[in-house]
C-alpha positions in Angstrom: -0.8 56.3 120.7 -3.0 53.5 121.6 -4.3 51.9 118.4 -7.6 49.9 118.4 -8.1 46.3 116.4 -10.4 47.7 113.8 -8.1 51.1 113.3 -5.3 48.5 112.4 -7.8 47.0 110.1 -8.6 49.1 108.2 -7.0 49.7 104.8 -7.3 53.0 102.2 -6.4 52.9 98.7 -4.8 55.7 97.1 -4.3 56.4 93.2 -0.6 58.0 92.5 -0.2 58.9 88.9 3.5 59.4 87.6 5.6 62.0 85.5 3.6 60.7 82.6 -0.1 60.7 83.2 -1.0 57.2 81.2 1.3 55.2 84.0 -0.3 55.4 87.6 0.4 53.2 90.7 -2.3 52.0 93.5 -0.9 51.8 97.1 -2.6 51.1 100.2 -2.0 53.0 103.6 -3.8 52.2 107.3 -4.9 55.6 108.8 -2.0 55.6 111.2 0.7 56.1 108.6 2.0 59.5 107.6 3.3 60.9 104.1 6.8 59.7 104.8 5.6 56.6 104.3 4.0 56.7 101.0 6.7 58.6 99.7 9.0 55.5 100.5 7.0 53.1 99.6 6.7 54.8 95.9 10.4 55.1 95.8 11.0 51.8 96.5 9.0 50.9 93.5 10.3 52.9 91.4 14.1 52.3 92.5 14.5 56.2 93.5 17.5 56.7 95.9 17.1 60.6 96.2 13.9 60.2 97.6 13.9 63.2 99.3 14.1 65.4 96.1 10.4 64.2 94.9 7.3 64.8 96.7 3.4 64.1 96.4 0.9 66.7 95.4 -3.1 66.6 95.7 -5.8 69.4 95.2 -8.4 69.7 97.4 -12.1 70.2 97.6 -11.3 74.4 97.2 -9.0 73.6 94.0 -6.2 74.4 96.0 -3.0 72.8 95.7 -0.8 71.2 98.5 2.2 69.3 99.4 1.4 66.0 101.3 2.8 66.4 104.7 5.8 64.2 105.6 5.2 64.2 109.3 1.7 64.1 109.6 -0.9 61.5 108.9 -2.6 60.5 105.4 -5.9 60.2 106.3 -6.3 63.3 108.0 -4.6 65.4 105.2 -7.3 63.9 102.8 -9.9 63.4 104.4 -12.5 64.8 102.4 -11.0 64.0 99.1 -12.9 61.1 97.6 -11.1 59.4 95.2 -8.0 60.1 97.0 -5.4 60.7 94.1 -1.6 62.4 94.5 0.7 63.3 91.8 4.6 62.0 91.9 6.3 65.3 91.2 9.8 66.9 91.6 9.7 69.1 94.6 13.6 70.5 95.3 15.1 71.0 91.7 18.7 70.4 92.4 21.0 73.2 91.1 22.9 70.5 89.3 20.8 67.8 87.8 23.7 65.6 87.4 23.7 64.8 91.3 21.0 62.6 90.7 22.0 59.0 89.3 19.8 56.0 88.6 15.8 56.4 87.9 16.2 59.6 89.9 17.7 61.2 86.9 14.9 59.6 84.9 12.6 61.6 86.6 13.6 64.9 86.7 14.1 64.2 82.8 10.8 63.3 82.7 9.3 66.5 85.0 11.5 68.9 83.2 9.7 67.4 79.7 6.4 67.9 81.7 7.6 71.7 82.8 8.6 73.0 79.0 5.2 71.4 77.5 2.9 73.4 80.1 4.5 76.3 79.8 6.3 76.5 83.3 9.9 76.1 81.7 9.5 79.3 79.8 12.2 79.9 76.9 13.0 81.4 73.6 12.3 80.2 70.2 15.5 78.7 70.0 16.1 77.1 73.4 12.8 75.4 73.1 13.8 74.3 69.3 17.0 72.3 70.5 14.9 71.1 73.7 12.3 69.7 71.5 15.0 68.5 68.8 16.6 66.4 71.9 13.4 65.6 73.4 13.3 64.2 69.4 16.2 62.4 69.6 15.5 60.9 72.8 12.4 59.4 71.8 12.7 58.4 67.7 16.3 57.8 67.6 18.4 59.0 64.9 16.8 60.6 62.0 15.9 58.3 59.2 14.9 59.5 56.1 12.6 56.1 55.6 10.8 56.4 58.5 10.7 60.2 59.4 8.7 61.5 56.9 6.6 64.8 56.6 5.7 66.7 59.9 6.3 63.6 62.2 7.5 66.0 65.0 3.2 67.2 65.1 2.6 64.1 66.4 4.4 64.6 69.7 3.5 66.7 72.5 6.4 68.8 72.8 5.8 72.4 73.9 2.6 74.6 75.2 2.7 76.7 71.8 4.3 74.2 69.7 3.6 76.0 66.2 4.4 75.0 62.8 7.6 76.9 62.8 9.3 75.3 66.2 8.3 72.1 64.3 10.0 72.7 61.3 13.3 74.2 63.4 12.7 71.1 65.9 13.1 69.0 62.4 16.2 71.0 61.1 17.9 70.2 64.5 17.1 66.6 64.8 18.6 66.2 60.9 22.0 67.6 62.1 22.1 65.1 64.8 24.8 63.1 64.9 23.8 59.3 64.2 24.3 56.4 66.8 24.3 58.6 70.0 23.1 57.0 73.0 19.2 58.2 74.5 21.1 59.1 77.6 23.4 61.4 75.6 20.6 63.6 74.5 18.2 63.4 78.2 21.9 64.8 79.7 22.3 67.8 77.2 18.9 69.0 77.7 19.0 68.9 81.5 22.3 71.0 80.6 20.4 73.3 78.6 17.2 73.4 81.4 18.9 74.2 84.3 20.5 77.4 82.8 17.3 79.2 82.3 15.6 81.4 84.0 12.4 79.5 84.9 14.3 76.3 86.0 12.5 74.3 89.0 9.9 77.1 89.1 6.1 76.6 89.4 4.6 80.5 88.9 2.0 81.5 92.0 0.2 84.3 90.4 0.0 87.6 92.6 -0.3 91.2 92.1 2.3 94.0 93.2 1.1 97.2 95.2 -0.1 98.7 92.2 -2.1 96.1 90.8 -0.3 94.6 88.0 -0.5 90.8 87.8 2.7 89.1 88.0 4.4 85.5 88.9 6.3 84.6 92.4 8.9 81.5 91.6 10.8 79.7 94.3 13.8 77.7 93.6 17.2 76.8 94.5 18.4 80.2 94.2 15.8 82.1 95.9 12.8 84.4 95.9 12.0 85.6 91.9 9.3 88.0 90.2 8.0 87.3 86.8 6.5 89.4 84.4 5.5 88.4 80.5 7.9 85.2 81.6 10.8 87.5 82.2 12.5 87.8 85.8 12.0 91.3 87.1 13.2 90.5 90.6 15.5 88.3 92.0 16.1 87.9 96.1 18.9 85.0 96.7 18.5 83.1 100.2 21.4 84.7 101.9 19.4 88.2 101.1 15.6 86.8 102.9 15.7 87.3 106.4 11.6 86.6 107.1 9.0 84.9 105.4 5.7 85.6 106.9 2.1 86.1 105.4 -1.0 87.9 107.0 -4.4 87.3 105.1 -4.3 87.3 101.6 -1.0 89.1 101.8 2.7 87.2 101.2 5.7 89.4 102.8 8.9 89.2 102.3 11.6 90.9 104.7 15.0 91.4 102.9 18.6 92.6 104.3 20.7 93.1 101.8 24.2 95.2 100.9 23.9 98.2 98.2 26.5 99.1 96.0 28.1 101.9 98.5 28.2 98.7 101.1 25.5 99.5 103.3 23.3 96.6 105.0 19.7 98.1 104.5 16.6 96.2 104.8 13.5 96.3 102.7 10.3 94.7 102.9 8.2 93.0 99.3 4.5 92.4 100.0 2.6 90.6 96.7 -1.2 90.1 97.3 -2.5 86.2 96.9 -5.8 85.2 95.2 -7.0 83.9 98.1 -5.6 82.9 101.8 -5.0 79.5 101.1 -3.3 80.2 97.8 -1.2 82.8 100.0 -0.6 80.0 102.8 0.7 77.8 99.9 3.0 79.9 98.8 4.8 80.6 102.0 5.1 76.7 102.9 6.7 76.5 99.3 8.8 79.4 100.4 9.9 78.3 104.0 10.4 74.4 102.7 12.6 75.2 99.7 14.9 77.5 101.5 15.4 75.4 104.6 16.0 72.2 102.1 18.6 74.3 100.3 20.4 76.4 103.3 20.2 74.5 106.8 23.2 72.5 107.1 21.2 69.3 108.6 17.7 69.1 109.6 18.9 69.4 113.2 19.1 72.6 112.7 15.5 73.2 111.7 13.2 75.0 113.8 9.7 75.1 114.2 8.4 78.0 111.7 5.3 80.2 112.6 3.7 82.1 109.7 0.6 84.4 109.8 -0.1 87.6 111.8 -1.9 88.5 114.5 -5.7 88.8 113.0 -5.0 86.1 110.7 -5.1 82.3 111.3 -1.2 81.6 112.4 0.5 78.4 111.0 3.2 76.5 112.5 5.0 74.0 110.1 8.6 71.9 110.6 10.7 70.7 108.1 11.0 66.9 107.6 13.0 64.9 106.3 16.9 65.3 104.7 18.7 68.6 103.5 20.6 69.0 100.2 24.1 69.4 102.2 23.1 66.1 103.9 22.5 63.9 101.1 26.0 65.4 99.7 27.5 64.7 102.3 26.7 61.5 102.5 27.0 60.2 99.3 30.7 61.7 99.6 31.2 59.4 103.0 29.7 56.8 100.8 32.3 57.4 98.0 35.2 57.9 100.4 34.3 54.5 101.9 34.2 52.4 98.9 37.7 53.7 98.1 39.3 52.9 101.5 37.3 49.0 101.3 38.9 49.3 98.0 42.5 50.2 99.2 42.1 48.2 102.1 41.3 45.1 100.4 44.6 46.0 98.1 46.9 46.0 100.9 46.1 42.9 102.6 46.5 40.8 99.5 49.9 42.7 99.2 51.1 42.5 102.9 49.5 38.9 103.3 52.3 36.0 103.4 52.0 32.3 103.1 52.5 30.2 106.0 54.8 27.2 105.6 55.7 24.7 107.9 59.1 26.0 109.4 56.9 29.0 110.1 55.4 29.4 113.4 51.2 30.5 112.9 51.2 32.5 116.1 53.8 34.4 115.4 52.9 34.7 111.4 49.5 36.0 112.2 51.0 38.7 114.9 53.3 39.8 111.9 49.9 40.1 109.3 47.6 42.1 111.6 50.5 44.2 113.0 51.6 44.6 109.7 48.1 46.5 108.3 47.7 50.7 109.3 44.9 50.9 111.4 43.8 54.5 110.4 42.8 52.7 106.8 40.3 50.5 109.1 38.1 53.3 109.9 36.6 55.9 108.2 38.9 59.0 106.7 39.9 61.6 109.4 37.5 64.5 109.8 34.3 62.4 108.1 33.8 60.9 111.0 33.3 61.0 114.8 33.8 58.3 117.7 31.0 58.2 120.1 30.9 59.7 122.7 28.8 58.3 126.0 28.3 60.3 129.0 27.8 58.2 132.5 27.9 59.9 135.4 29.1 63.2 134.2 32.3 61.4 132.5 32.9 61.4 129.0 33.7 57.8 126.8 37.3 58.1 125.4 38.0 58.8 121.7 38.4 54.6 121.0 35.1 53.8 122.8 36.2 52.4 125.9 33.9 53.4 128.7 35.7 55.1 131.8 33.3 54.0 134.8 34.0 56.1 138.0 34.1 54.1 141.3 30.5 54.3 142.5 29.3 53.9 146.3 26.8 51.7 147.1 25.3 54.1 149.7 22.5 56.5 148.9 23.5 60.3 149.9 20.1 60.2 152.8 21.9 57.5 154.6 25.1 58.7 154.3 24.0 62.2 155.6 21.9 60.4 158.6 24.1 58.6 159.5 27.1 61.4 159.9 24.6 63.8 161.5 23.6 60.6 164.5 27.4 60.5 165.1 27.4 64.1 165.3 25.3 64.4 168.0 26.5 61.6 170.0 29.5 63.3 169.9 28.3 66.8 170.7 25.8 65.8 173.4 23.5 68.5 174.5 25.0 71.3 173.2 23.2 71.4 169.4 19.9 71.6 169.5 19.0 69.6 166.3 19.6 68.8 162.9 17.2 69.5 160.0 17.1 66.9 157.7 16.3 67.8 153.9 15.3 65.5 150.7 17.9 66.9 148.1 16.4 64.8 145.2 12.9 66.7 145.9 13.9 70.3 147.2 16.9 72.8 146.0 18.6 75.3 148.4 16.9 77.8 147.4 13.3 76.3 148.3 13.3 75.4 151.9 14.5 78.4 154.6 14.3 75.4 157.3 16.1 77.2 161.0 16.8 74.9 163.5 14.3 75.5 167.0 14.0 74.8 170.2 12.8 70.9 169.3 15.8 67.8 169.6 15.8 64.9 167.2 12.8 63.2 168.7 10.5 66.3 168.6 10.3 66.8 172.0 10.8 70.6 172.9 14.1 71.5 175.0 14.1 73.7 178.2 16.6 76.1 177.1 15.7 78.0 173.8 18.4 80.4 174.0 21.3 78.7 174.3 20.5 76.2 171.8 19.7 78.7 169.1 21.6 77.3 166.1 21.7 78.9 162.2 21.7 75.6 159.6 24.5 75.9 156.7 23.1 73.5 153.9 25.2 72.7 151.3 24.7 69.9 148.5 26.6 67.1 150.7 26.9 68.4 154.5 25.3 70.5 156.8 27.1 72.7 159.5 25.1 74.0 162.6 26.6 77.8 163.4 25.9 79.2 166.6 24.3 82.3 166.1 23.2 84.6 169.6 22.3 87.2 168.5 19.2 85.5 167.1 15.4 86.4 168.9 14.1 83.3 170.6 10.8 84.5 170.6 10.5 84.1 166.2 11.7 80.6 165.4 10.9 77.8 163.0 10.0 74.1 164.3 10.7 71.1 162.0 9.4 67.6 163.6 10.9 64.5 162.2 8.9 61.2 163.7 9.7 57.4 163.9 7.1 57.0 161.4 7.3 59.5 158.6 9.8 60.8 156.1 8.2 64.0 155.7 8.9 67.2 157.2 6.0 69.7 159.0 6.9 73.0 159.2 5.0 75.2 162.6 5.1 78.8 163.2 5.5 80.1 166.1 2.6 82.3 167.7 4.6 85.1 169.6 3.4 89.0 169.8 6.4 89.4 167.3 5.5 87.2 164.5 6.5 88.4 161.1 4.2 89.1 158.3 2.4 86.4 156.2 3.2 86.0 152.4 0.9 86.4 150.1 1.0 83.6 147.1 1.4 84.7 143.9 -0.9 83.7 140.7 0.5 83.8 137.4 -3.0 84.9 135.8 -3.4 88.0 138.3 -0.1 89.6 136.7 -0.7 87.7 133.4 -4.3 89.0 132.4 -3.9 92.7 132.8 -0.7 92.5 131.3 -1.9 90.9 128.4 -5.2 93.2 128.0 -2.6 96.4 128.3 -0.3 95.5 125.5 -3.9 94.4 123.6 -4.9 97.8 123.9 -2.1 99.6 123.6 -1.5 97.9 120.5 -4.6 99.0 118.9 -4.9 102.8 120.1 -1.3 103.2 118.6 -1.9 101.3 115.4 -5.2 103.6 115.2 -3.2 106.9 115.7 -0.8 105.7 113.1 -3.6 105.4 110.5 -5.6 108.1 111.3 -2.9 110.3 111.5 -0.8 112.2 108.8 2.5 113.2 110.4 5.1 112.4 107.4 7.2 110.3 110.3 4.7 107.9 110.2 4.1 107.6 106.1 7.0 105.0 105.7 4.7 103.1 108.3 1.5 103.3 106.9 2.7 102.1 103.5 4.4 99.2 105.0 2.8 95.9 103.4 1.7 94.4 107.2 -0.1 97.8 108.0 -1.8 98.1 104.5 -3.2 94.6 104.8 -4.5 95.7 108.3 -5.9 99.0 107.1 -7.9 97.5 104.3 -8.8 94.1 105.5 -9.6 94.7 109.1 -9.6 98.5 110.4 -11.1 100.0 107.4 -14.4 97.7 107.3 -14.8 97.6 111.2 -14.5 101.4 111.2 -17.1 101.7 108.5 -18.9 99.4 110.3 -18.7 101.2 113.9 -19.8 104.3 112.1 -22.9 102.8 110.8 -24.0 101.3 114.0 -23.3 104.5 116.0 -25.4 106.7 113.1 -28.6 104.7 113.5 -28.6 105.1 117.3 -28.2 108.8 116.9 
């Protein structure tokens, strides 16, 4: 919180290559900033107004890939990467390209060239022909028969197996072009073409199934898919994934879905990881690209705990905008500009010159009078007044603030001062008031009775007719007479001059009742936790060990196979061992 002189000091230099490799920026960051800020401060540079669409990646010292952290700080993210370099990439592919405008646009252009010439935009012989013929055309120009001579497509880097024969189609395509077509023309037809394959905005984890076989997890807009030879073999939408968790080495998927006959059934996916940071990767991939594409605001987002119970649990929150958020507003935005628009419109129209017969007071009055005030403001159901709460009352729709009278009187001074009368009026027939900080004590806290002791502590001579039962409520207090009450078990509360405190005193009679005993949240806490420990374990160890058929749909659920083979199969081989020797 507290930053020291030579912590402001010091400054870090970072290395942030671009979309294409050859153009790199150096920034600077102070070991208090986090990610959000690098990621603006890129932006800015490069004029980027959907900000929150890109992202920066680094790899660390395992080879392991990561997403720099919005919320958290730089240095402690990269702290043992020496030089520190990220990578400007496209994080959230937008379902529609063409929501991006500007250098934004650029970009994604620019990642989705980067995507079909390492092999993650995977395609047909065709579609990667009129990709590269418009990669071609955005790049060359029109064809030329002067300039374009022999295999001059060989040249560029186009595709990851870019063979003679996509060349020469690339070539045929680029011919039948039609001349004096803008670049921007040809970058908007092959996002067109991108975003309706099956590999768009996907970067492949590899995993393997339950029986082995190597396969590809890709996340995107539209869910959870399963490659295999670059074909989808799987496809989950967002509304279908109920959990995303991961335990080890082990990515699970819980699913609740609707079959053909109509029935909600659920179904759990589990796809083994390389490794368990490869596998904790891919479920922050997971949990950020279906709460940037489903929560309605990032209000809404909660903080999400992945990992089991024998595994190293991660929490992670979303930062940052959703996709309905930055549609929403650049709608508001839109709808604004046309009201300034229509606005300024109608006061040239409805504005009058004055001339001298003309009164100004009055000629004003008419103008601003004149002009609908609903146009002033934004459209109806876009936006929302403020609303301010003081006191427990609400601000009014306009924004004027309804104050409530307020007394000048605290509620302690008030109540003393009623009770004093009270009992100047009552003389000797109450006993005593019991006095009671409401600020620092509820009603349900203090189980003060009134005693035998008056309003200066000093104790009465008759107990039994003075026996009174206290009513509190939150602004007055009643004495009832109550009889029937035992003098000999009482409370005593003594209120000095001095002190605003209150002193409780039990009384020491053969009758007394019993004492309470205090209760300690670890004394019912502990054994609790030690019971469910081990109740836990004996039943997940008479699952496995067992082979009643009820249980088979249990064993060969992904979370228990993971436990059965990482952790209870090698500590029961190692248990036998140790108990063998001894014998």
């Amino acid at each position: 919180m507290f930053k020291s002189k030579n912590e402001c000091n010091i400054v870090y230099k970072c290395t942030v290559r671009l979309l294409d490799d050859s153009d790199v920026l150096e920034c600077e960051f102070q070991p208090f900033h986090k990610g959000i800020y690098l990621v603006d401060h890129i932006c800015r540079q490069l004029d980027i107004k959907e900000k929150d669409y890109f992202g920066l990646r680094y790899v660390d010292t395992g080879k392991q890939r990561h997403w720099l952290d919005l919320a958290k700080s730089i240095l402690k993210q990269c702290k043992d990467i020496d030089p520190v370099l990220f990578s400007l990439r496209v994080k959230f592919y937008p379902a529609d390209p063409f929501r991006l405008t500007g250098n934004g646009r650029i970009m994604l252009f620019q990642q989705l060239k980067r995507d079909l010439r390492h092999g993650r935009l995977y395609c047909s012989l065709g579609e990667a022909a009129a990709l590269g013929a418009l990669i071609v055309q955005e790049e060359l120009g029109d064809y030329d028969d002067l300039i374009h001579i022999g295999d001059y497509v060989s040249s560029l880097d186009l595709a990851l197996r870019q063979t003679e024969n996509l060349e020469k189609k690339i070539i045929e395509l680029h011919k039948k072009r039609k001349p004096g077509q803008d670049p921007s023309v040809a970058m908007d037809e092959f996002m067109g073409i991108a975003r309706g394959l099956e590999t768009y905005g996907i970067d492949p984890h590899p995993v393997k199934d339950h029986r082995g076989s190597l396969l590809y997890v890709g996340i995107n807009h539209a869910g959870i898919s399963t490659y295999v030879a670059g074909k989808r073999s799987q496809h989950f939408r967002w509304n279908e994934v109920h959990k995303i968790n991961f335990e080890g080495k082990m990515f699970i998927a819980h699913l609740s879905f609707t079959d053909a006959s109509r029935e909600p059934k659920k179904h759990t996916i589990g796809f083994k990881c390389p490794s368990g940071p490869a596998c904790r990767y891919l479920w922050r991939c997971a949990i950020e690209q279906m709460l940037f594409f489903t929560l309605p605001n990032s209000q809404h987002a909660a903080v999400v705990s992945g990992g089991g119970f024998f595994s190293w649990g991660t929490k992670f929150r979303y930062t940052g905008r959703t996709e309905r958020e930055i549609l929403t507003e650049s709608i508001n935005a839109l709808r604004e500009q046309k009201m300034t628009n229509s606005n300024s419109s109608k006061r040239k129209a409805s504005s009058v010159p004055a001339t001298p017969s003309s009164p100004q007071g009055d000629l004003a009055q008419i103008r601003y009078s004149s002009l609908p005030r609903s146009t002033m403001s934004e459209p109806l159901g876009c936006s929302m007044a403020p609303s301010i709460l003081i006191y427990g009352q609400e601000a009014g729709v306009n924004g004027s603030l309804q104050m409530p009278i307020l007394e000048p009187v605290c509620e302690e001074a008030r109540l003393r001062s009623s009770n004093i009368d009270r009992l100047n009026h009552m003389g000797t027939d109450l006993s005593g008031y019991a006095f009671r900080d409401s600020m620092e004590h509820s009603s349900t806290e203090s189980g003060l009775t009134a005693s035998g002791y008056d309003v200066a502590g000093k104790p009465r001579g008759n107990q039994n007719d003075s026996k009174q039962h206290l009513y509190y409520s939150s602004k007055q207090y009643y004495a009832l007479p109550n009889p029937a009450l035992n003098s000999s078990s009482s409370a005593g509360i003594a209120s000095g001059k001095h002190s605003g405190k209150f002193s409780r005193t039990h009384s020491n009679s053969n009758n007394g009742g019993k004492s309470l005993r205090k209760f300690h949240l670890l004394h019912a806490f502990i054994p609790s936790v030690i019971f469910v420990v081990i109740a836990m374990a004996g039943t997940a160890v008479f699952i496995m060990e067992s082979e009643l058929e009820m249980f088979e749909r249990v064993r060969n659920s992904p979370e228990m196979l993971s436990l059965r083979y990482q952790y209870y199969q090698p500590l029961k081989e190692f248990v036998i061992e140790k108990l063998g020797k001894k014998v």
